[in-house]
Short mmCIF file of the C-alpha atoms (twelve columns), coordinates in Angstrom:
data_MODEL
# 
_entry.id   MODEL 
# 
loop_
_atom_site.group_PDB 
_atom_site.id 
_atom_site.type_symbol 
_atom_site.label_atom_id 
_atom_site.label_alt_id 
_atom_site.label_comp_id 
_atom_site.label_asym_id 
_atom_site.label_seq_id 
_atom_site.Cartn_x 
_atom_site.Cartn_y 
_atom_site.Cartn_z 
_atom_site.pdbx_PDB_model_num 
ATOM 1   C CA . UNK A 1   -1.790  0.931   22.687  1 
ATOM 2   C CA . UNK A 2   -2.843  -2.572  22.125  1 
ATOM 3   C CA . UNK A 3   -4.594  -1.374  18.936  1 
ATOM 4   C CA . UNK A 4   -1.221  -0.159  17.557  1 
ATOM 5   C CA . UNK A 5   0.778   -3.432  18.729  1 
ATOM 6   C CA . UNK A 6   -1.874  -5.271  15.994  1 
ATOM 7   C CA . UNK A 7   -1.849  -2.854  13.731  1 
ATOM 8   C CA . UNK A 8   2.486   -3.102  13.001  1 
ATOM 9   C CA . UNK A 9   2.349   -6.739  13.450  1 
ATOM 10  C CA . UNK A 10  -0.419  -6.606  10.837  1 
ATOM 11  C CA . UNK A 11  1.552   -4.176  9.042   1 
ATOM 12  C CA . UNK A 12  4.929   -6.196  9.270   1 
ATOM 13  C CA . UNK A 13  3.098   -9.189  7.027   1 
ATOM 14  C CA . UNK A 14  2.405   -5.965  4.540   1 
ATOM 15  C CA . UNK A 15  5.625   -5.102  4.181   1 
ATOM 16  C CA . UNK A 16  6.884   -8.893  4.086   1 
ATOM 17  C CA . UNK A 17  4.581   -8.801  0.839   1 
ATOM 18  C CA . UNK A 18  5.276   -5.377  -0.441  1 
ATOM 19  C CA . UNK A 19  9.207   -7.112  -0.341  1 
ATOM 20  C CA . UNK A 20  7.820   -9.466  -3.000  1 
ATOM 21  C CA . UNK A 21  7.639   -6.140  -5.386  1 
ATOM 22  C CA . UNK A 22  11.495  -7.342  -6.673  1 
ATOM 23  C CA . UNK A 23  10.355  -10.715 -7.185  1 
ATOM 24  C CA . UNK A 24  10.051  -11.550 -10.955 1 
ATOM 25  C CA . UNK A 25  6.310   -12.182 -12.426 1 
ATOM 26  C CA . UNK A 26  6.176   -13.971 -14.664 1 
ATOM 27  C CA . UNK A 27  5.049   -13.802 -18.786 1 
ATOM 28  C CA . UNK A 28  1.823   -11.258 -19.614 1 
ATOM 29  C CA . UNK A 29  -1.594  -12.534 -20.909 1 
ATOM 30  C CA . UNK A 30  -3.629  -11.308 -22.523 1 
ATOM 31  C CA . UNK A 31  -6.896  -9.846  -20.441 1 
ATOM 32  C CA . UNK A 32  -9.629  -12.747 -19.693 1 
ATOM 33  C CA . UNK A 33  -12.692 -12.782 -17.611 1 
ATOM 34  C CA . UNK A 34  -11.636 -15.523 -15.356 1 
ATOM 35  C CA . UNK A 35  -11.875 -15.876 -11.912 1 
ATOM 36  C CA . UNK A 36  -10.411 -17.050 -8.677  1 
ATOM 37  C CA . UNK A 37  -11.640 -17.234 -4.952  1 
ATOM 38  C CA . UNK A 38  -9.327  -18.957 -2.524  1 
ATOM 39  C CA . UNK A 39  -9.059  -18.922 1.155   1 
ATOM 40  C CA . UNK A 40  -5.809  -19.910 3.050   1 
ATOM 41  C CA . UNK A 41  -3.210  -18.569 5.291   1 
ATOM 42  C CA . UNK A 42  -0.197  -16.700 6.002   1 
ATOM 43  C CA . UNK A 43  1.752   -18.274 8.611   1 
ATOM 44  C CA . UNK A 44  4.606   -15.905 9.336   1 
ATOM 45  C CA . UNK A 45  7.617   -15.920 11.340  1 
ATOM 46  C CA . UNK A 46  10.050  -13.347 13.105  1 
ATOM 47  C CA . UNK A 47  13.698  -13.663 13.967  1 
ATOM 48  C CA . UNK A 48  13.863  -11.881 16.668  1 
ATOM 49  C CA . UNK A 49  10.764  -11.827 18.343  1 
ATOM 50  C CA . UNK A 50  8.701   -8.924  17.146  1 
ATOM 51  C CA . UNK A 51  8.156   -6.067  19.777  1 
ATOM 52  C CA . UNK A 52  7.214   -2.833  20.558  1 
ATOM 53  C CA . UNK A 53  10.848  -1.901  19.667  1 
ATOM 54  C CA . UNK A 54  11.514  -1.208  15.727  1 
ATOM 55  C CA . UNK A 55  14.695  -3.127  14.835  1 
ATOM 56  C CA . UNK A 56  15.387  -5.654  11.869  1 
ATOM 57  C CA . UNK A 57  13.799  -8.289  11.867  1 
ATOM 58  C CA . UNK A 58  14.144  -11.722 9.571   1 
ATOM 59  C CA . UNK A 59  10.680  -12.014 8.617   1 
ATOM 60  C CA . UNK A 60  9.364   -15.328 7.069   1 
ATOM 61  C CA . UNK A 61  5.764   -15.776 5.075   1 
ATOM 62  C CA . UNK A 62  4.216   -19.366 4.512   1 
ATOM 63  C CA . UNK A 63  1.026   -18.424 1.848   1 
ATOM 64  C CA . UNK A 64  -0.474  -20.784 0.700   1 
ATOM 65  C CA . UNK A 65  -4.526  -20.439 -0.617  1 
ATOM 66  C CA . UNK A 66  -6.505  -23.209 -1.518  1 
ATOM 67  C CA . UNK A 67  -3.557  -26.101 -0.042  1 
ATOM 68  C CA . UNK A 68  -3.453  -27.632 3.611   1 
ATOM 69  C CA . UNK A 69  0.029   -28.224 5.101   1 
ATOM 70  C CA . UNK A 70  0.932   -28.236 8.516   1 
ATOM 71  C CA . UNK A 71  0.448   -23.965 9.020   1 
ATOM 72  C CA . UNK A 72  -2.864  -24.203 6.333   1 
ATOM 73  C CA . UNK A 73  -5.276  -26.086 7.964   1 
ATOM 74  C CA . UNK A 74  -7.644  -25.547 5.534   1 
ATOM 75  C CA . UNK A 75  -8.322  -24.018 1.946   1 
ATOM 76  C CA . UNK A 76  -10.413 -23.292 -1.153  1 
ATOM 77  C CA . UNK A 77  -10.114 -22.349 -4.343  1 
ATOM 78  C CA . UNK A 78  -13.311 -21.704 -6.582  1 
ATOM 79  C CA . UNK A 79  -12.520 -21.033 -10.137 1 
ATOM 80  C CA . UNK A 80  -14.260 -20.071 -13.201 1 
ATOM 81  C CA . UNK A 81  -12.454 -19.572 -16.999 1 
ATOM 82  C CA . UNK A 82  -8.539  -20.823 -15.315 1 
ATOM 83  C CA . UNK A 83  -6.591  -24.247 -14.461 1 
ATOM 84  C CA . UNK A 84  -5.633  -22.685 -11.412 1 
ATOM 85  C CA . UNK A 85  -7.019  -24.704 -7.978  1 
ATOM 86  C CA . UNK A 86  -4.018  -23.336 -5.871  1 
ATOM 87  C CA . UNK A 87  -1.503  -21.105 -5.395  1 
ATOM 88  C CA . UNK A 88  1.734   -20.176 -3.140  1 
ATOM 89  C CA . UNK A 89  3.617   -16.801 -1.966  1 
ATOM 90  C CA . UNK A 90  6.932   -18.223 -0.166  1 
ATOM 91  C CA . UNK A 91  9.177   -15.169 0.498   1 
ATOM 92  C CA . UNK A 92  11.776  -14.038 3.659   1 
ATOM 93  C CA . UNK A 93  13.095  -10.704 3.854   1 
ATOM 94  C CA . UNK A 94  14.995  -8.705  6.370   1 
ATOM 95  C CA . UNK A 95  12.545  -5.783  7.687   1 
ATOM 96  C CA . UNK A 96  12.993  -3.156  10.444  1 
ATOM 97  C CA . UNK A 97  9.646   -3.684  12.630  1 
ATOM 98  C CA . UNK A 98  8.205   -2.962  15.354  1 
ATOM 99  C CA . UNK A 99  4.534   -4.177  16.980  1 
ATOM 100 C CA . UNK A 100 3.448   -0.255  17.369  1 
ATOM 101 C CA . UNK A 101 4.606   1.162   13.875  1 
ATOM 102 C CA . UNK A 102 1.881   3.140   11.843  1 
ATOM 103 C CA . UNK A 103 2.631   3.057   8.592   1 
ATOM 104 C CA . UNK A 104 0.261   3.301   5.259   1 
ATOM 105 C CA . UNK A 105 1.933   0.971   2.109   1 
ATOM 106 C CA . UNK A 106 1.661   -0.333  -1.248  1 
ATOM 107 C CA . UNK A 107 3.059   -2.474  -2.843  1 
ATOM 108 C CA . UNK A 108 3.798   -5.390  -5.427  1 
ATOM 109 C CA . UNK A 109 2.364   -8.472  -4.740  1 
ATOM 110 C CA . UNK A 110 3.527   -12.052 -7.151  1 
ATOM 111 C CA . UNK A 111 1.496   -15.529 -6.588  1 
ATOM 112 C CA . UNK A 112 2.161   -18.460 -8.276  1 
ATOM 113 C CA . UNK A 113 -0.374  -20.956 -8.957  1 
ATOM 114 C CA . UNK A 114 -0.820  -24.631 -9.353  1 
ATOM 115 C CA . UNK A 115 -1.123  -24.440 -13.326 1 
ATOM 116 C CA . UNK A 116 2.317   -22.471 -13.546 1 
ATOM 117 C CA . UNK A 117 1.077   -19.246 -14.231 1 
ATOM 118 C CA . UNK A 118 1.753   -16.282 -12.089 1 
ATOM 119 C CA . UNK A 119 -0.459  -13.308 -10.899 1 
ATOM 120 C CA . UNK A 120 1.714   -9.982  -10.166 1 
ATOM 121 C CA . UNK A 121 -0.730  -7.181  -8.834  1 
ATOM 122 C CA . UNK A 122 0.124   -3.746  -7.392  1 
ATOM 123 C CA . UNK A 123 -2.101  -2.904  -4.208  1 
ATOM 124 C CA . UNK A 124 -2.414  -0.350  -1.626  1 
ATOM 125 C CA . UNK A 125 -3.561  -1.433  1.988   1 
ATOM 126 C CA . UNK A 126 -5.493  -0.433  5.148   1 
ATOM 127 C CA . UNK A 127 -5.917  -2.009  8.514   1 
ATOM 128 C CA . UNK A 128 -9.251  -2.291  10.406  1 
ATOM 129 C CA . UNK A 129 -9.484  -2.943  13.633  1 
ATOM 130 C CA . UNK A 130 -12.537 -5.107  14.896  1 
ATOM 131 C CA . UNK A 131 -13.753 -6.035  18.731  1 
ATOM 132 C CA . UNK A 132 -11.829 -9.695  17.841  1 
ATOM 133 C CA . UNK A 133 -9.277  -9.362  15.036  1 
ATOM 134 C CA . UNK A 134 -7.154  -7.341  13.096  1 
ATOM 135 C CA . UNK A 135 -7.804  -7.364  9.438   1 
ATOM 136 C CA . UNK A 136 -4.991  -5.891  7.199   1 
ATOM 137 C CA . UNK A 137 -7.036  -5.633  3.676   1 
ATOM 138 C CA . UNK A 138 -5.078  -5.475  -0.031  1 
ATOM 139 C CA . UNK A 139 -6.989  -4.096  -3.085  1 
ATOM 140 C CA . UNK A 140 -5.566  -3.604  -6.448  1 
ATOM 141 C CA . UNK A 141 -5.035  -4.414  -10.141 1 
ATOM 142 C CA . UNK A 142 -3.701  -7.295  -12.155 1 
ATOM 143 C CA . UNK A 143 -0.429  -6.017  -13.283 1 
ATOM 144 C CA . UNK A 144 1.112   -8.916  -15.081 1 
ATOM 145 C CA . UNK A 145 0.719   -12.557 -15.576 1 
ATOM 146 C CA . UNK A 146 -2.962  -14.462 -14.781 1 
ATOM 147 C CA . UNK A 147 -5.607  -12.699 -14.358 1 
ATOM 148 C CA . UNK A 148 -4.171  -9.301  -16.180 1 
ATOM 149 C CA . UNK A 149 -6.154  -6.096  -15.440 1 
ATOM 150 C CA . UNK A 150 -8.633  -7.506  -13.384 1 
ATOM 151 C CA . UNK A 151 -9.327  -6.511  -9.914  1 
ATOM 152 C CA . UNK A 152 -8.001  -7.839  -6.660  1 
ATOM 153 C CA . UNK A 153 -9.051  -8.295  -3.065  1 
ATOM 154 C CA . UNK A 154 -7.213  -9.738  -0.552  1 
ATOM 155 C CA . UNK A 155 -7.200  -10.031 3.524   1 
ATOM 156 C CA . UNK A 156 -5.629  -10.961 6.249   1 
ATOM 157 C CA . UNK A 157 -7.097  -11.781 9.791   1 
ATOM 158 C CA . UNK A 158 -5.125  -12.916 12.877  1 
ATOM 159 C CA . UNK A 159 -6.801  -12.683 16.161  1 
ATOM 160 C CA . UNK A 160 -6.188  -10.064 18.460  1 
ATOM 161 C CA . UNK A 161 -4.794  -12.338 21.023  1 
ATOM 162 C CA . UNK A 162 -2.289  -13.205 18.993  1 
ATOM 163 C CA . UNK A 163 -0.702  -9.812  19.609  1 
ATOM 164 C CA . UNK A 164 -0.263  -9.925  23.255  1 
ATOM 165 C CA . UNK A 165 3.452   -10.911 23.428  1 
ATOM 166 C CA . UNK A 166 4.195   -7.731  21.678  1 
ATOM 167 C CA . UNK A 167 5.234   -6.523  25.564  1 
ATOM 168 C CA . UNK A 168 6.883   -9.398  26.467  1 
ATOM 169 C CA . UNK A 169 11.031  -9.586  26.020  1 
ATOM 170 C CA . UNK A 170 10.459  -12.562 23.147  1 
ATOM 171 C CA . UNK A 171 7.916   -10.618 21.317  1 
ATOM 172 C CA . UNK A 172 5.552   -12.055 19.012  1 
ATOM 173 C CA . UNK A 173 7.566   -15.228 16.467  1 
ATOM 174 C CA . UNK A 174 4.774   -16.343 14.663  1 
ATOM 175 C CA . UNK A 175 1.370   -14.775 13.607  1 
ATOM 176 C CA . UNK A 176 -0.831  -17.012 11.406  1 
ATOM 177 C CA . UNK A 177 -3.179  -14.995 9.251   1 
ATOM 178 C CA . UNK A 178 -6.707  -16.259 7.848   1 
ATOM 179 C CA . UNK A 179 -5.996  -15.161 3.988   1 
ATOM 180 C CA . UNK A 180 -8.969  -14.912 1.782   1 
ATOM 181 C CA . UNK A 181 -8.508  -13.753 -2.045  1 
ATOM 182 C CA . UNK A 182 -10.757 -13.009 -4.660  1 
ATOM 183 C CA . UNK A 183 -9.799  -12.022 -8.197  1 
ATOM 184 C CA . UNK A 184 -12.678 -10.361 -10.362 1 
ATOM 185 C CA . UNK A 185 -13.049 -8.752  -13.655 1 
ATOM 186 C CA . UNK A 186 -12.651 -4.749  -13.872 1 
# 
């Protein structure tokens, strides 16, 4: 049970991401070998309270990789053949969740870095489930923008505590995941 309440609040910052898929991306490059390795987080918020009850939910995501603010307490980026020493994936969306969904997605995923470029990448997803932690992991291809055709990696950690007030009448409001990314050649 409590493995399923982390695995759709897990799942809820998934879809929050996969809502990115209309965002625009912005202009194609031509393929490089550079690279990018940034760590970060994803503090996200839910209006309601997520529960174990599916029902719509406004669903907020802070990401930021590589830049400290008040929800990033720290972050890295290590780059190799780019300008890029940040980036940022802002979004809200409206989502039916629930803290005990099961659900398998892909998605679209758009970040936009420090030297104005933009990285689009399509990815599918799977959740592990670890004695401290809930890791929701995102692997895929460049699609458009920075970094075209090469491969992505990308995770998400929040602890498992975090998921206790999935039983609770206010449910869960905010959830801040350790993000780490890694972009690689093909």
């Amino acid at each position: 049970m409590i493995g399923q309440k982390r695995l759709g609040a897990g799942i809820s910052l998934l879809l929050l991401l996969t809502g990115d898929a209309m965002a625009a991306a912005g202009p194609v490059h031509a393929a490089s070998a550079a690279t990018i390795s940034c760590t970060g987080w994803s503090y996200t918020t839910y209006s309601p309270g997520m529960t174990n009850t599916v029902r719509p939910l406004i669903v907020s995501v802070d990401g930021d990789l590589g830049l400290v603010d008040e929800h990033s307490p720290t972050g890295t980026c290590l780059a190799a053949g780019t300008a890029a020493t940040a980036g940022e994936r802002d979004t809200t969306a409206l989502l039916t969740l629930g803290c005990n969904q099961l659900l398998t997605e892909s998605g679209v995923e758009t970040v936009a870095w420090n030297d104005g470029q933009t990285t689009s990448f399509q990815f599918t997803a799977t959740v592990a489930h670890t004695a401290a932690a809930v890791v929701l992991t995102e692997t895929g291809t460049v699609t458009s923008g920075e970094f075209l055709g090469e491969h992505i990696v990308e995770t998400f950690t929040a602890p498992n505590i975090s998921f206790l007030a999935c039983a609770t009448p206010a449910g869960v409001t905010s959830l801040n995941y350790a993000t780490v990314l890694t972009i690689l050649p093909a």
